[in-house]
TIRO-2110 file (N, C-alpha, C; in Angstrom, 1 decimal):
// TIRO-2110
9.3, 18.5, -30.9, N, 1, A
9.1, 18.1, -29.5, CA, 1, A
9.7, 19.2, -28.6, C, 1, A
8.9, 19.5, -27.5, N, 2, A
9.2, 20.8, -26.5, CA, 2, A
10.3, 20.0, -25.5, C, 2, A
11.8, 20.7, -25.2, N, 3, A
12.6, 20.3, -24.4, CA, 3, A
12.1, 20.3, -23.2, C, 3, A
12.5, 19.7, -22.6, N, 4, A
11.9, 19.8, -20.8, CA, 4, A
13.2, 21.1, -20.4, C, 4, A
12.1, 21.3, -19.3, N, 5, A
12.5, 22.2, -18.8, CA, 5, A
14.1, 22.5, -18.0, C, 5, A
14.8, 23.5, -18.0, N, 6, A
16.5, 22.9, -17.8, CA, 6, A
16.2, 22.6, -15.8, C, 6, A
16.9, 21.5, -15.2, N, 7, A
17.2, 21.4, -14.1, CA, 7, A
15.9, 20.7, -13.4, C, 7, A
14.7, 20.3, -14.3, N, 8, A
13.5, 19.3, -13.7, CA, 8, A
14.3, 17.8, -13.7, C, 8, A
15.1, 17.7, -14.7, N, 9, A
15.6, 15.6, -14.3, CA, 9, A
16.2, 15.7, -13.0, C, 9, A
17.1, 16.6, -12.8, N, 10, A
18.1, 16.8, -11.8, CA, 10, A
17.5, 17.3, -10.4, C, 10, A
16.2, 17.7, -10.5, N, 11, A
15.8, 18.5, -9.3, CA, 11, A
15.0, 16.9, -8.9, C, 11, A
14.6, 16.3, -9.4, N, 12, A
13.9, 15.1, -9.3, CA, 12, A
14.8, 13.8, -8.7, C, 12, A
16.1, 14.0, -9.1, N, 13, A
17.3, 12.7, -8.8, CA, 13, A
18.0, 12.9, -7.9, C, 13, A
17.8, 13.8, -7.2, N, 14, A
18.7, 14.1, -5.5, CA, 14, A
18.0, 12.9, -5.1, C, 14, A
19.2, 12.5, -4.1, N, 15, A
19.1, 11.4, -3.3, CA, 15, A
18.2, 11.6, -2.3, C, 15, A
17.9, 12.8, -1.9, N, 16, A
16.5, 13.1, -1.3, CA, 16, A
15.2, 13.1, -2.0, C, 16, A
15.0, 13.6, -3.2, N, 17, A
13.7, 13.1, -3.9, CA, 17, A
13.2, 11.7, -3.9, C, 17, A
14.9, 10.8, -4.7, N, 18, A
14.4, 9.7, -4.7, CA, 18, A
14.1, 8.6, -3.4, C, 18, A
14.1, 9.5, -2.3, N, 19, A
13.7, 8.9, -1.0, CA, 19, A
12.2, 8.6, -1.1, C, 19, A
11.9, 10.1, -1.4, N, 20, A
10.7, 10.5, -1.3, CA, 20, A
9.6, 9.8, -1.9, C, 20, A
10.1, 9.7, -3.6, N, 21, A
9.3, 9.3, -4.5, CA, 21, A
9.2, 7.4, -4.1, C, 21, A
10.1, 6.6, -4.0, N, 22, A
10.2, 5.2, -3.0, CA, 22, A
9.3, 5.5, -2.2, C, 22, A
9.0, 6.4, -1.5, N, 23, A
7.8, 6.3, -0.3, CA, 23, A
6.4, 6.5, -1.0, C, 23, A
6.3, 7.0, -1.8, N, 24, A
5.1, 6.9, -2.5, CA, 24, A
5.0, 5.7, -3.1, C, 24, A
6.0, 6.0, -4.1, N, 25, A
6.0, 4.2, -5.0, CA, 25, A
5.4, 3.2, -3.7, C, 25, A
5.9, 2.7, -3.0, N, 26, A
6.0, 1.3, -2.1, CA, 26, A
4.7, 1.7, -1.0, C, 26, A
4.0, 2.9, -1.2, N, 27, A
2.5, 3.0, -0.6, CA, 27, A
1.8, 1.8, -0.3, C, 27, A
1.4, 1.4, -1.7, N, 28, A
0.4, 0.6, -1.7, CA, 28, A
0.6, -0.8, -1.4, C, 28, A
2.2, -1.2, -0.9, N, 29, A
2.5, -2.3, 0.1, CA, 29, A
1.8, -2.7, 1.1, C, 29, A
1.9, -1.1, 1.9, N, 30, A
1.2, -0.6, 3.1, CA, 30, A
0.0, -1.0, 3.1, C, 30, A
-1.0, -0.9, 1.9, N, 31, A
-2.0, -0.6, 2.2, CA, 31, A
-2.3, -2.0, 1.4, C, 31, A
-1.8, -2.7, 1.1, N, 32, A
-2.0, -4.4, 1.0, CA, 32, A
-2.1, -5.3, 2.0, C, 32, A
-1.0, -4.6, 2.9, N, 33, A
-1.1, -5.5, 4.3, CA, 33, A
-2.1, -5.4, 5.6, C, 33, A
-2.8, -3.9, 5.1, N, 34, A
-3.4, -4.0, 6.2, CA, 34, A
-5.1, -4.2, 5.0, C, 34, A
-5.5, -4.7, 3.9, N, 35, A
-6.0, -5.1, 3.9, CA, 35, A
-6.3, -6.9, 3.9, C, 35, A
-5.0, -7.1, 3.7, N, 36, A
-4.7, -8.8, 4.2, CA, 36, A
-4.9, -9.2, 5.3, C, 36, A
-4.5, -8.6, 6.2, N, 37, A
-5.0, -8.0, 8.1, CA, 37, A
-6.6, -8.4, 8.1, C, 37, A
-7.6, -8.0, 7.3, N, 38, A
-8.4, -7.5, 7.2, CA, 38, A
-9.5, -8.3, 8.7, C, 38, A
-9.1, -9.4, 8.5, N, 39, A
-10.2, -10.0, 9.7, CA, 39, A
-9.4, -9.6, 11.5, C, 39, A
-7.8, -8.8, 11.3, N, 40, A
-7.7, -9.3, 12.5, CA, 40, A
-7.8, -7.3, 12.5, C, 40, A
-9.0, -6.8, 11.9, N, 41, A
-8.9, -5.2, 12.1, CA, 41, A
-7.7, -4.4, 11.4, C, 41, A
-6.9, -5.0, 10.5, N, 42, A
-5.8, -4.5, 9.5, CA, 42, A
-4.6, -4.2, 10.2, C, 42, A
-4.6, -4.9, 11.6, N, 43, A
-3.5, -4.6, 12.5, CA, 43, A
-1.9, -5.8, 12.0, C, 43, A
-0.9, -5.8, 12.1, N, 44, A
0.4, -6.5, 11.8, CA, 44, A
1.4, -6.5, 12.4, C, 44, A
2.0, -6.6, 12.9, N, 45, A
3.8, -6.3, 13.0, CA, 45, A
4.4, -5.8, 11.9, C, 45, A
4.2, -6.6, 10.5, N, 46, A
4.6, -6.4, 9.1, CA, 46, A
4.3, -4.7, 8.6, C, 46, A
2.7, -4.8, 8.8, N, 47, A
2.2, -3.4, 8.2, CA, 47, A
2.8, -2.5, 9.4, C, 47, A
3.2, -2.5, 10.5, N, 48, A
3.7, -1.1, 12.1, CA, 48, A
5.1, -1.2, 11.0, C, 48, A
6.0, -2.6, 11.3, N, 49, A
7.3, -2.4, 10.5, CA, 49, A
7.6, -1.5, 9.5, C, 49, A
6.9, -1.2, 8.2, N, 50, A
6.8, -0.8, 6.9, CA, 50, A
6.2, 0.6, 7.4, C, 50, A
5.3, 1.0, 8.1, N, 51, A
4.7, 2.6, 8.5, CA, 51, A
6.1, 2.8, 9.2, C, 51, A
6.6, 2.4, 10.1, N, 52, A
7.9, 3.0, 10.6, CA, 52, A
9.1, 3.3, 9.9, C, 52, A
9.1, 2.3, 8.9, N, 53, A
10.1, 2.7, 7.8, CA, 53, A
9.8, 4.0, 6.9, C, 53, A
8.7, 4.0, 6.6, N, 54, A
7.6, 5.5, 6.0, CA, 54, A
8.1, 6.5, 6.5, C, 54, A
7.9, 6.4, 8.0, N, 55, A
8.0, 7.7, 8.9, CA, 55, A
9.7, 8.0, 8.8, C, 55, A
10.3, 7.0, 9.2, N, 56, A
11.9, 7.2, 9.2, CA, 56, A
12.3, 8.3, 8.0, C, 56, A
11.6, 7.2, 6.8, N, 57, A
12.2, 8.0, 5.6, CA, 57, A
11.7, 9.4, 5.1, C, 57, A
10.7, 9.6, 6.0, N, 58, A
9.8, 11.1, 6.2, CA, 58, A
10.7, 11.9, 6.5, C, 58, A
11.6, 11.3, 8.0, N, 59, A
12.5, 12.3, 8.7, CA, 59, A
13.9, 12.8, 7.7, C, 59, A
14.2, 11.4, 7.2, N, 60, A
15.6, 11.3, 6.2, CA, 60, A
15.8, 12.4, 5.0, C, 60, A
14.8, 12.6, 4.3, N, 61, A
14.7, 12.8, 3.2, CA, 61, A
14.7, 14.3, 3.6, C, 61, A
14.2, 15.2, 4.2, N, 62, A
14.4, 16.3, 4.7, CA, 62, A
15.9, 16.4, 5.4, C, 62, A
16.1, 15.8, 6.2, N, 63, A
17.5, 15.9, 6.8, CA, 63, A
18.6, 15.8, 5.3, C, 63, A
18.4, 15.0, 4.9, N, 64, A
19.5, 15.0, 4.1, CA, 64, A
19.3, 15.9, 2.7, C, 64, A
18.4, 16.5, 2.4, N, 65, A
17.6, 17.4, 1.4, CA, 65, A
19.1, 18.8, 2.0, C, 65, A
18.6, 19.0, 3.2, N, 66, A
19.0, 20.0, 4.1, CA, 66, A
20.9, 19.7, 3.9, C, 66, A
20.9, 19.1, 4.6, N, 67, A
22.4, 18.8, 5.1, CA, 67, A
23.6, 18.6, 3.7, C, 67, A
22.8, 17.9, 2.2, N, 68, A
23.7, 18.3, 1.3, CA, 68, A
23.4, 19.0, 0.4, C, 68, A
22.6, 20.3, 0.3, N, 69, A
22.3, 21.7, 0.0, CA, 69, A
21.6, 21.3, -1.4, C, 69, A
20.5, 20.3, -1.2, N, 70, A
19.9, 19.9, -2.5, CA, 70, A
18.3, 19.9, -1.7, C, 70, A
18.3, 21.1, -1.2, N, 71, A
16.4, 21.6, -0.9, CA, 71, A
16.2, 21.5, -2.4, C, 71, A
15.0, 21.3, -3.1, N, 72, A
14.6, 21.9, -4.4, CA, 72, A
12.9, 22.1, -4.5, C, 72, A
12.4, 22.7, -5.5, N, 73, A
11.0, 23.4, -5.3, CA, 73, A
10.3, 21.5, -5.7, C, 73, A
11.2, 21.0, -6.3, N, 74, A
10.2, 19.8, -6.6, CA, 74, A
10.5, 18.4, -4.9, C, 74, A
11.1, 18.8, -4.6, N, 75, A
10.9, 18.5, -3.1, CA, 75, A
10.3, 18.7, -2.1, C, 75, A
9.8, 20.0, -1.3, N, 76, A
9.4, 20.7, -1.5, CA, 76, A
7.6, 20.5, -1.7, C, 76, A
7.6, 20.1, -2.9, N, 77, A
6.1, 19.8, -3.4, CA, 77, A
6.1, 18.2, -2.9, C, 77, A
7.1, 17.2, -3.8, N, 78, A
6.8, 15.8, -3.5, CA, 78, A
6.7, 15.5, -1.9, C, 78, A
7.6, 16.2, -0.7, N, 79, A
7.2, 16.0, 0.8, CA, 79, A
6.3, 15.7, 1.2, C, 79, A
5.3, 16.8, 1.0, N, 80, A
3.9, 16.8, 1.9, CA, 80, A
3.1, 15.9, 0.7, C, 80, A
2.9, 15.7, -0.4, N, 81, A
2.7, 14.6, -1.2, CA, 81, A
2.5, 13.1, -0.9, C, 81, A
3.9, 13.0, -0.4, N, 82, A
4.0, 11.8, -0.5, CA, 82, A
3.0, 11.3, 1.1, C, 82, A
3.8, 12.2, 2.2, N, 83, A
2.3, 12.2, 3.4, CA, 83, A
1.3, 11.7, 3.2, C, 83, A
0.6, 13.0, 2.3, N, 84, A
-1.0, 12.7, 1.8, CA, 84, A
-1.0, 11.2, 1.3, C, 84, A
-0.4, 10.7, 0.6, N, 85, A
-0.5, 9.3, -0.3, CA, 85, A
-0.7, 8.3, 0.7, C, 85, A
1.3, 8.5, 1.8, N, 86, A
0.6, 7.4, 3.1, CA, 86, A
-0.6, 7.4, 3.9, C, 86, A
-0.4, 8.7, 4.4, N, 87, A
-1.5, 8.6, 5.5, CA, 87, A
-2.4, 8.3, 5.4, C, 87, A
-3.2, 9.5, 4.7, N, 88, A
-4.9, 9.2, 4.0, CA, 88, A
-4.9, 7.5, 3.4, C, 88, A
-4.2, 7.3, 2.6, N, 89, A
-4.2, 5.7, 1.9, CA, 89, A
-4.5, 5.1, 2.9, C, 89, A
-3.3, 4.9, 4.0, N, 90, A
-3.6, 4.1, 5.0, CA, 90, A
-4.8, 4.3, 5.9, C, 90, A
-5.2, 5.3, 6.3, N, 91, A
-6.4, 5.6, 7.1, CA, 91, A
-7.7, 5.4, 6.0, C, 91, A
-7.5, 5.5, 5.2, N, 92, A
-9.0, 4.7, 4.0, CA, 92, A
-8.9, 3.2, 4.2, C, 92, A
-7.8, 2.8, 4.2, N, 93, A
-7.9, 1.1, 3.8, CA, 93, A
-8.1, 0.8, 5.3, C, 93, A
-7.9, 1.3, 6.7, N, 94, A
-8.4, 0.8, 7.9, CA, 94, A
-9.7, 1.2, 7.9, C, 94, A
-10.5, 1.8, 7.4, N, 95, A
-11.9, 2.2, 6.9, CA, 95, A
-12.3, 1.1, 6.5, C, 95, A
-11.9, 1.1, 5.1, N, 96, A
-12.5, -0.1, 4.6, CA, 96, A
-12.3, -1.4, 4.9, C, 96, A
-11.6, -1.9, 5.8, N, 97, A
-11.7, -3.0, 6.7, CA, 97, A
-12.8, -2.9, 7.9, C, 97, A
-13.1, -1.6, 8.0, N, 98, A
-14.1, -1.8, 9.4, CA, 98, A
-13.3, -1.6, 10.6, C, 98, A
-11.7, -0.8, 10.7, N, 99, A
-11.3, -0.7, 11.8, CA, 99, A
-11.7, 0.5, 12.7, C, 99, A
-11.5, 1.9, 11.3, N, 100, A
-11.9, 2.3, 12.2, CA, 100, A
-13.0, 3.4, 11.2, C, 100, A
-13.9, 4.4, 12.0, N, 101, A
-14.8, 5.0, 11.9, CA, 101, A
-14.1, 6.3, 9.9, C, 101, A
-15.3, 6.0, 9.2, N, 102, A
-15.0, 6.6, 7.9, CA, 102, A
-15.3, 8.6, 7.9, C, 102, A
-15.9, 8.9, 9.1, N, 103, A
-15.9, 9.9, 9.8, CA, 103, A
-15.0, 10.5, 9.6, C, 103, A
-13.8, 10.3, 10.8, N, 104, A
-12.4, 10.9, 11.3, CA, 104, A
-11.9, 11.1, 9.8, C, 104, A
-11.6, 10.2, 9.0, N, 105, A
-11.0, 10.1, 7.8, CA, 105, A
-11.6, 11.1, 7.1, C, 105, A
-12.9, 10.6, 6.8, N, 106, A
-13.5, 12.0, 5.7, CA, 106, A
-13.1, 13.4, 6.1, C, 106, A
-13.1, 13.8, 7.3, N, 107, A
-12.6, 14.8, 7.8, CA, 107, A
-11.6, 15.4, 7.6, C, 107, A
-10.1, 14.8, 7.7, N, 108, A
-9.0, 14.4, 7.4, CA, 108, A
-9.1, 14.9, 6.1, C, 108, A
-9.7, 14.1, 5.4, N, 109, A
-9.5, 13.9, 4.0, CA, 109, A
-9.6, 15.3, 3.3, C, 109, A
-11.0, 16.2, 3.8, N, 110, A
-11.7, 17.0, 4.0, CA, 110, A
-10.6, 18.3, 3.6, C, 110, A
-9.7, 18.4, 4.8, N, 111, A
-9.4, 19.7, 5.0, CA, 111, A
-8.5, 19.7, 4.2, C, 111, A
-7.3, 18.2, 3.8, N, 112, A
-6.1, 18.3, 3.3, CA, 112, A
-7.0, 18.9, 1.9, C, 112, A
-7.9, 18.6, 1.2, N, 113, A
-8.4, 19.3, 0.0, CA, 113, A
-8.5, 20.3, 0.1, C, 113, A
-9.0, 20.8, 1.0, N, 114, A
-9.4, 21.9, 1.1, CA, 114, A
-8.1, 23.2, 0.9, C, 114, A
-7.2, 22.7, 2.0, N, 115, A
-6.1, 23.6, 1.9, CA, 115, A
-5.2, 23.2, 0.6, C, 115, A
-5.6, 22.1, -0.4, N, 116, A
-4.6, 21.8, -1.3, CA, 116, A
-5.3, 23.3, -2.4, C, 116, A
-6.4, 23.1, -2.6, N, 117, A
-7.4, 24.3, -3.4, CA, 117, A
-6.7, 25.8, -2.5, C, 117, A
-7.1, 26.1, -1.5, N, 118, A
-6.7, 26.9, -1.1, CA, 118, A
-5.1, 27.6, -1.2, C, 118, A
-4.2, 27.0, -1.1, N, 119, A
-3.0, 27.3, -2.0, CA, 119, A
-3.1, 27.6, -2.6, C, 119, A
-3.5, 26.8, -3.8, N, 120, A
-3.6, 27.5, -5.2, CA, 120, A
-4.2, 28.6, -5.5, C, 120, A
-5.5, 29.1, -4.7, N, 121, A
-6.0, 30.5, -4.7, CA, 121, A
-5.1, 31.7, -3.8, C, 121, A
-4.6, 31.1, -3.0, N, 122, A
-3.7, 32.4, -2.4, CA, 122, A
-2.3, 32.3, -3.5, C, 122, A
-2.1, 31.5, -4.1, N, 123, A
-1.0, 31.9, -5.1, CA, 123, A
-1.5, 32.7, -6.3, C, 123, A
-2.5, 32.2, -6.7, N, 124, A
-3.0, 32.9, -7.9, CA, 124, A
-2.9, 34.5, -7.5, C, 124, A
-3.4, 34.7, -6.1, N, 125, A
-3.4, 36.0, -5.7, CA, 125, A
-1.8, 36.4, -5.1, C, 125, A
-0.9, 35.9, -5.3, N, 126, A
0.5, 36.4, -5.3, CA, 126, A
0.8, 36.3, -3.3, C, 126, A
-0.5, 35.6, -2.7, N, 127, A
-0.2, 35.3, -1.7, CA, 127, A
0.5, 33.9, -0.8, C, 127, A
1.8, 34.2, -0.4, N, 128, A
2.4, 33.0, -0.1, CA, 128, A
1.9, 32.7, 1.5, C, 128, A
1.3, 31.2, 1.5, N, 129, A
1.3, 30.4, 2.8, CA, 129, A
2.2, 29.8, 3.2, C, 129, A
3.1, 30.1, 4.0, N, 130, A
4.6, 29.1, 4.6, CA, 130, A
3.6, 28.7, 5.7, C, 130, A
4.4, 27.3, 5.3, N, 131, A
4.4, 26.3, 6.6, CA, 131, A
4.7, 26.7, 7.8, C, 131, A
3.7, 25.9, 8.6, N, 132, A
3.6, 26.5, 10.3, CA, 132, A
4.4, 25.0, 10.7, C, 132, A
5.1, 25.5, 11.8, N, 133, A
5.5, 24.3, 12.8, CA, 133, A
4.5, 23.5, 13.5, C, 133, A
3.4, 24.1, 13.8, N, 134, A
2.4, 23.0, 14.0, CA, 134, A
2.2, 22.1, 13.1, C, 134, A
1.9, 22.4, 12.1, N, 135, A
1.7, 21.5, 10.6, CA, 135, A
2.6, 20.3, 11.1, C, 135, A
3.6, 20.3, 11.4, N, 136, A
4.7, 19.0, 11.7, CA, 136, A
3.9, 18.5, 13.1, C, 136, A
3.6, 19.0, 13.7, N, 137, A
2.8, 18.2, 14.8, CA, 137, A
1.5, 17.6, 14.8, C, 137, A
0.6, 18.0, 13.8, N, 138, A
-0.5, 17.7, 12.8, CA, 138, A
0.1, 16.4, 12.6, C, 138, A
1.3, 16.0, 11.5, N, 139, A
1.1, 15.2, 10.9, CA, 139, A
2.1, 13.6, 11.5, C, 139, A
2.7, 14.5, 13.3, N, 140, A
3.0, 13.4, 13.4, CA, 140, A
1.4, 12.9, 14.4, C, 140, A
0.8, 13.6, 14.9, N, 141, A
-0.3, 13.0, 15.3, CA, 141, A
-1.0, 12.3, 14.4, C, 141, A
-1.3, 12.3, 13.0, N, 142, A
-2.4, 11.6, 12.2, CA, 142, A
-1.0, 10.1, 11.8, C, 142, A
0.3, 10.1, 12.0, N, 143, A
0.8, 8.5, 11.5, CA, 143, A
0.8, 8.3, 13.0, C, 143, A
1.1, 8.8, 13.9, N, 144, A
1.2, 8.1, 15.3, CA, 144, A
-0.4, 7.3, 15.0, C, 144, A
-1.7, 8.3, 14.7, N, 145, A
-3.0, 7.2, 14.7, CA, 145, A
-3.0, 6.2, 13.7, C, 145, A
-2.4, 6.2, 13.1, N, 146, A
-2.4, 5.1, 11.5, CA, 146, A
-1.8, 4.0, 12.4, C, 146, A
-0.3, 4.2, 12.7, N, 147, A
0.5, 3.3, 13.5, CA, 147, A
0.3, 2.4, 14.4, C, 147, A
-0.5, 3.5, 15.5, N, 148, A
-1.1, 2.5, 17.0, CA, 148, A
-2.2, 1.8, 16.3, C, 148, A
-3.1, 2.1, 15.3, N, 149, A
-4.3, 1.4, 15.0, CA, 149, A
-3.7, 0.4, 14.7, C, 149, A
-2.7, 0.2, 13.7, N, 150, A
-1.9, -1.1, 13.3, CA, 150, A
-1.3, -2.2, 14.4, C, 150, A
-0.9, -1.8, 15.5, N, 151, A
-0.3, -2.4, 16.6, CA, 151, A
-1.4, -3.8, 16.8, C, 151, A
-1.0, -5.0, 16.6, N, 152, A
-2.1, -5.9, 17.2, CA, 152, A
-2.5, -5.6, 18.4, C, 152, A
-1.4, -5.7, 19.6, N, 153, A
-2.0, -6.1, 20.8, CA, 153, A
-3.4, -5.0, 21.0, C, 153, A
-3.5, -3.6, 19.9, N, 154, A
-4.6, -2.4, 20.4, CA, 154, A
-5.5, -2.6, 19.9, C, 154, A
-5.6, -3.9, 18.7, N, 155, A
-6.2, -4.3, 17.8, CA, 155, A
-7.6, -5.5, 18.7, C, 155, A
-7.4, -5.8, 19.8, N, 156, A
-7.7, -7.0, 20.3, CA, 156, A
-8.9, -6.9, 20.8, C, 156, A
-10.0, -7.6, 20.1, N, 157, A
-11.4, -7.5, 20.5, CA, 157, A
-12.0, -7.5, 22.1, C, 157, A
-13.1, -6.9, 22.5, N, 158, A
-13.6, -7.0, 23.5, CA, 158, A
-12.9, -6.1, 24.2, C, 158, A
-12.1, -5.0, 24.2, N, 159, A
-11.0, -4.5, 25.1, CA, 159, A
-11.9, -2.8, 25.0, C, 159, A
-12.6, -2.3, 25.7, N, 160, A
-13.0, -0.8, 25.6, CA, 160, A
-11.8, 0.0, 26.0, C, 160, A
-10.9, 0.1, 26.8, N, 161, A
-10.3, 0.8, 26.8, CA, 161, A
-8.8, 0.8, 25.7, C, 161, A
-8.7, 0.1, 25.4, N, 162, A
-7.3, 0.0, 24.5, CA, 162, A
-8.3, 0.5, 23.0, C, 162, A
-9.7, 0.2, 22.6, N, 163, A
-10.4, 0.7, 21.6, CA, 163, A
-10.2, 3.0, 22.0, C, 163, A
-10.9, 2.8, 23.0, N, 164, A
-11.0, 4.0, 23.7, CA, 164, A
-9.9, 5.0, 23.4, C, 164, A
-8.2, 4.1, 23.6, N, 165, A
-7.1, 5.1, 23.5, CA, 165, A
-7.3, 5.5, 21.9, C, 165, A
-7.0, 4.0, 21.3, N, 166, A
-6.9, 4.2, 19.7, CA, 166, A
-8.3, 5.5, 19.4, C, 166, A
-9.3, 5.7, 19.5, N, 167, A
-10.1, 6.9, 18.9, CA, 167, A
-9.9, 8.0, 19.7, C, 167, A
-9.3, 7.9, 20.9, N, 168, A
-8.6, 9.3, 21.3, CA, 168, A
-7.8, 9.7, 20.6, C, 168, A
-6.5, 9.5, 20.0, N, 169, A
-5.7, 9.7, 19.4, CA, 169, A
-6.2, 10.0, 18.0, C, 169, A
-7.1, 9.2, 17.3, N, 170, A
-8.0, 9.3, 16.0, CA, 170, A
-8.2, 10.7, 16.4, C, 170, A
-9.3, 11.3, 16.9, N, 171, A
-9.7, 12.6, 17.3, CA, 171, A
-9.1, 13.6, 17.5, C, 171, A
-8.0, 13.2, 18.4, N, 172, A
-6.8, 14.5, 18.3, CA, 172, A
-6.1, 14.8, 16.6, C, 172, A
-5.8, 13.4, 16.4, N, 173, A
-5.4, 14.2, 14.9, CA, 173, A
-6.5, 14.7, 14.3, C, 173, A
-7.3, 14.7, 14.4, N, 174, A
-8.8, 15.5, 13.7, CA, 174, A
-8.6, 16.5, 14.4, C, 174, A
-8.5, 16.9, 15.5, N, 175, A
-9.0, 18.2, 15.8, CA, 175, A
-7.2, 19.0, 15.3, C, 175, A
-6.5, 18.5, 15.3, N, 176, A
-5.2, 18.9, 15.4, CA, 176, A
-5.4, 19.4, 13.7, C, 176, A
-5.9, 18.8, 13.2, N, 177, A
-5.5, 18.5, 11.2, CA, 177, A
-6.5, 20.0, 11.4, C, 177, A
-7.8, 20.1, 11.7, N, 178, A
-8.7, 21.0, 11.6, CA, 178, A
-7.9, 22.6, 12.2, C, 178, A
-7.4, 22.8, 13.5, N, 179, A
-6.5, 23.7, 13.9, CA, 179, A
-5.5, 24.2, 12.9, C, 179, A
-4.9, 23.9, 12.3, N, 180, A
-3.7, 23.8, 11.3, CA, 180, A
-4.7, 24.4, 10.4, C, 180, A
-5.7, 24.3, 9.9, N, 181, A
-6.2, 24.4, 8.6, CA, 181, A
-7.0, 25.8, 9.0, C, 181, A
-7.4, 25.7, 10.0, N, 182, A
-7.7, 27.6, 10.1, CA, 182, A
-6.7, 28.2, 10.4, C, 182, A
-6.1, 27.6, 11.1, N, 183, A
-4.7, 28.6, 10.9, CA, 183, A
-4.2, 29.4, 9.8, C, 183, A
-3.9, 28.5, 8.9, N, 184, A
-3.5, 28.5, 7.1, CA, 184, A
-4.5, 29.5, 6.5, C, 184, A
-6.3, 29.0, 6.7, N, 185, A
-6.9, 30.0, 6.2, CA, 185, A
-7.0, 31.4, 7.0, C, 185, A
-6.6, 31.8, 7.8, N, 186, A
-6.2, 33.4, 8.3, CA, 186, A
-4.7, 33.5, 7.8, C, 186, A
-3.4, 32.5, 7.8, N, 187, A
-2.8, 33.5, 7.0, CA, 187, A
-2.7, 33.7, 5.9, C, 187, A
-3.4, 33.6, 5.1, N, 188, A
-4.4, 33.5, 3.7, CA, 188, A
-4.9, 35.2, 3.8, C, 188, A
-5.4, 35.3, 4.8, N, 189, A
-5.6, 36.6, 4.7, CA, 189, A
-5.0, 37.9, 5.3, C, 189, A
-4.0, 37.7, 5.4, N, 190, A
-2.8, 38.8, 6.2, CA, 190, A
-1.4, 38.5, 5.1, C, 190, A
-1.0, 39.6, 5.3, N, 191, A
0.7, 39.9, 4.4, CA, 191, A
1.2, 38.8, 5.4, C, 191, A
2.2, 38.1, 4.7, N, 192, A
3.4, 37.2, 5.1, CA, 192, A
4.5, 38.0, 5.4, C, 192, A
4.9, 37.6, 6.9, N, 193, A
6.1, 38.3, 7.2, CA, 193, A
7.1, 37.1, 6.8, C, 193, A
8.0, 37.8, 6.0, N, 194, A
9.0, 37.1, 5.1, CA, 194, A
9.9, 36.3, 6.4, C, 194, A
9.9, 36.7, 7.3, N, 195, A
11.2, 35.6, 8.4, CA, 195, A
10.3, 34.6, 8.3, C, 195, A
9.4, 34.0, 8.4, N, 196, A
8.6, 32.8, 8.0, CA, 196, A
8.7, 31.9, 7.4, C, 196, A
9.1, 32.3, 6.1, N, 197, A
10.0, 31.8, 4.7, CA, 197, A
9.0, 30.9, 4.6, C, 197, A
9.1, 30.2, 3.2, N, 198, A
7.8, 29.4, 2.3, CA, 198, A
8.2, 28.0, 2.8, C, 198, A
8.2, 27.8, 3.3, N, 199, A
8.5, 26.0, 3.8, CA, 199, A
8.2, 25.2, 3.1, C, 199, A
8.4, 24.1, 2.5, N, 200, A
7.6, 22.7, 2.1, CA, 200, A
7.2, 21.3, 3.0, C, 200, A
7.4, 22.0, 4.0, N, 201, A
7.3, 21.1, 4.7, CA, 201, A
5.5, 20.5, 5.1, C, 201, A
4.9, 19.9, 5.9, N, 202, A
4.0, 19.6, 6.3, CA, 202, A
2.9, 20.5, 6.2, C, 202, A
1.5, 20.5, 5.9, N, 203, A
0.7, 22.0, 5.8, CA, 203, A
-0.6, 20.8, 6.4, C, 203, A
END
């Protein structure tokens, strides 16, 4: 039997990983309540509750990653991971309740593939993509739209303009997710200036 590798259990057991990996694990909570929701548009108190807790421990897990000198490359990776897991998850299952348009989502869904492939080809070619600080404003736009969609009172039939805000915000994180992603593919094609550093943060 091939030993594992030295420093993968340990890079995985920081109290920061296992923040991380709980937020994936406990996903599909999320995405149980808002299809139990399902007749009132997948909106809750329960399901806003549980996405705030998401987001908190989005913030946590980096801060404290940082603060007790346990950054590691498997963090790093599981971060923006665990994102994709919530967000998309949760923006599919408001789909499939009929809340909101499968469009925006596919889209979404679209580019995060796209740039996950894309990585992979600018590494093969020994080219590093660091994370852009927009990328973090990308992705608090796409849970801020998960979030408000959840909120009942925006949930409330007959209302055009409280519908109206919710797919404004839908759209901005689309066009925001799309911006980010040509971004990424031009610096794909230019040398990396090293003050940039490889981030794991949001892409």
């Amino acid at each position: 039997m091939t030993a594992p590798a030295p420093g993968i259990g340990l890079s995985l057991s920081t109290p920061a990983n296992l923040i991380t990996l709980a937020r994936i694990g406990a996903s599909p909570v999320l995405f149980w309540l808002i299809l139990r929701a399902g007749d009132e548009g997948g909106a809750s108190w329960v399901a806003v509750a549980i996405a705030l807790v998401f987001a908190a421990s989005d913030a946590w897990d980096g801060h404290l990653a940082r603060n007790t000198g346990t950054v590691t490359s498997a963090g790093a990776f599981l971060d923006p991971l665990a994102d994709k897991v919530v967000v998309l998850g949760s923006m599919a299952t408001l789909a499939t309740v009929g809340r909101v348009s499968w469009v925006p989502v596919a889209l979404i869904a679209a580019r995060e593939a796209l740039m996950s492939g894309y990585r992979v080809y600018c590494a093969r070619r020994g080219v590093s993509v660091p994370a852009r600080r927009s990328a973090k404003w990308k992705a608090i736009l796409q849970g801020l739209a998960v979030i408000l969609t959840l909120v009942p009172p925006l949930a409330a039939e007959n209302s055009p303009a409280r519908e109206g805000f919710i797919l404004a915000v839908w759209w901005l994180a689309v066009a925001a997710t799309a911006v980010t992603g040509l971004l990424y593919l031009l610096d794909g094609r230019r040398p990396v200036d090293p003050s940039e550093g490889a981030g794991g943060g949001p892409r």
